[in-house]
N, C-alpha and C positions, 0 to 999 in steps of 0.2 A: 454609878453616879446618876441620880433622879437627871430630870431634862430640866432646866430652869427657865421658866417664864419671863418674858423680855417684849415687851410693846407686841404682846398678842401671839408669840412665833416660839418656837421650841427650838435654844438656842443648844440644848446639852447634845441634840442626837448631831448638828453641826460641828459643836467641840469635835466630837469623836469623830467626825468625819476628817475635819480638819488636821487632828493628830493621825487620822492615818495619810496625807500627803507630808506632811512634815515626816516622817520616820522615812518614807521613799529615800531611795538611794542616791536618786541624782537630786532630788533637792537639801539631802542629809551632806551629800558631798561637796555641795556650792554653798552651801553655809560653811562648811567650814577650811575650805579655800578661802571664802569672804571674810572669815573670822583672822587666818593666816595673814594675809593680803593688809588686814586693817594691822592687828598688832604690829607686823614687822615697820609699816608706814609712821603708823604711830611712833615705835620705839626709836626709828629714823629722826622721826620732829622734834622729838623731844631731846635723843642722844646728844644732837645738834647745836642744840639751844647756849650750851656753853661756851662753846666754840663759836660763834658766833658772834655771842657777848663779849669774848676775848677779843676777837678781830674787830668786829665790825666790814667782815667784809662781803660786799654783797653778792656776789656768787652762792656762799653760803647758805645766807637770805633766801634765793629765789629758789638754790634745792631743797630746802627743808617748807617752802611753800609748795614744791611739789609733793611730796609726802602727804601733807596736810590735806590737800585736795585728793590725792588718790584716796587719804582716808575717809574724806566725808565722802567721797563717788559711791566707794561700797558701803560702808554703813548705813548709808541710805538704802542703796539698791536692799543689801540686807534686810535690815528693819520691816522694808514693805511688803517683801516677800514671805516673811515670818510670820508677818503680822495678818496677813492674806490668808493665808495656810494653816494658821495655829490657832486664829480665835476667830478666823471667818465672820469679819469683820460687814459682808454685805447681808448677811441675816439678821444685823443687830440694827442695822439701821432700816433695814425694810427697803435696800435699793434693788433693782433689778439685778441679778448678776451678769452679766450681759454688759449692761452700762456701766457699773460700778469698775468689774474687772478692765474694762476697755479704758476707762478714764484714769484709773489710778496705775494701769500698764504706761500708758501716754509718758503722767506725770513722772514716773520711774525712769523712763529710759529718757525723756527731756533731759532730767538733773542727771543720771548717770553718766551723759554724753558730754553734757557741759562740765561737771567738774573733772571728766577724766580728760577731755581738751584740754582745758585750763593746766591739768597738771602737767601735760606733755608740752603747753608751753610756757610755762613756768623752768620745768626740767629747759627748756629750748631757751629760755631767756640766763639762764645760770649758767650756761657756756657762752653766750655771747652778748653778756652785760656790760661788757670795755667795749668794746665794740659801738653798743647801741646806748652810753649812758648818755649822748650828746641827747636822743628823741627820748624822753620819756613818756614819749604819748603809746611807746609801743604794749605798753599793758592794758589801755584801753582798745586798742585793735584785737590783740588777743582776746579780751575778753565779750569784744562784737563778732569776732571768728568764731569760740567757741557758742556763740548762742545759735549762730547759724547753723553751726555741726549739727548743734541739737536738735534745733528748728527742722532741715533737710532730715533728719532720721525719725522726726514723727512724722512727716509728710510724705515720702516716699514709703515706711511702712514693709521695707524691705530688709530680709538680715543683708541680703549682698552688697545695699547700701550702706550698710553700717557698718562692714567689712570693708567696703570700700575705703569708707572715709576714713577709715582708724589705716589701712594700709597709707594711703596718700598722706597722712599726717606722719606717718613713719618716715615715711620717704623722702619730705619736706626736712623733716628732724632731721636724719642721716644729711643729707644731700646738703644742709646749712653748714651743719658740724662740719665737715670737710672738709667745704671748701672755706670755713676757717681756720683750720690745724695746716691747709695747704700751705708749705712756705713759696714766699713770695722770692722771683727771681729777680726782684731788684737788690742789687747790694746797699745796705743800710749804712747811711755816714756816723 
């Protein structure tokens, strides 16, 4: 394949560099985990949608908005990792790589954090929607907790932080669920 000229830069000898991280094994196998990850989600939001229509009932609602958000989580994450790797995307614009990869990693794991927050409390809100329909404000708390998740995991800059917080959201998760399945020892009249 000749190298094609592109704002002064010889963009074909990057193609090929770029196709060879994409065929890499661990980025060959996270795409298509990502790819797993997205369809099953998908075919989750969509399976749903009937069922949904039939009831009206919102439990339903808030799982199949989880799904939706795990699916835009990865597809994103995906996309920009692809798109990084397969057409080496800072050659064509003449940015630093350095700056480029730094700022479009940021932007990556911002949105990957926030929508996979969102989905886990989304999933959290679809077990305890009877519960919390009195507050509806709690979708907007979620969705200032999740910006923070995100916010905290560019700022810290650390995987044991992002580890962290995705454990302590588990934990959170599990530990609500609980102690709402707990039966209560008052006898009901």
């Amino acid at each position: 394949m000749p190298p094609i000229q592109l704002t002064g830069r010889v963009v074909g000898e990057g193609f090929r560099r770029g196709l060879g991280r994409f065929t890499d094994i661990g980025f060959g196998t996270e795409i298509l985990y990502s790819f797993i990850i997205i369809v099953c989600s998908l075919m989750i939001y969509f399976g749903t949608k009937e069922l949904y229509e039939l009831t009206s009932h919102k439990g339903i609602k808030y799982f199949r908005q989880t799904f939706l958000f795990f699916a835009i989580a990865y597809s994103f994450r995906s996309f920009i990792k692809f798109a990084l790797s397969y057409f080496n995307v800072q050659a064509i614009f003449e940015i630093s790589p350095r700056l480029f990869g730094f700022a479009i990693g940021q932007i990556t794991i911002f949105l990957f954090m926030y929508f996979g927050a969102m989905a886990i409390f989304y999933l959290l809100y679809s077990v305890m929607w009877k519960k919390w329909r009195d507050n509806s404000k709690k979708i907007y708390l979620f969705h200032l907790l999740a910006f923070i998740i995100a916010l905290s995991s560019i700022l810290f800059r650390n995987p044991l932080v992002y580890l962290g917080i995705n454990l302590l959201l588990l934990l959170f998760v599990v530990f609500t669920f609980y102690l709402s399945r707990k039966p209560s020892n008052q006898k009901k009249t």
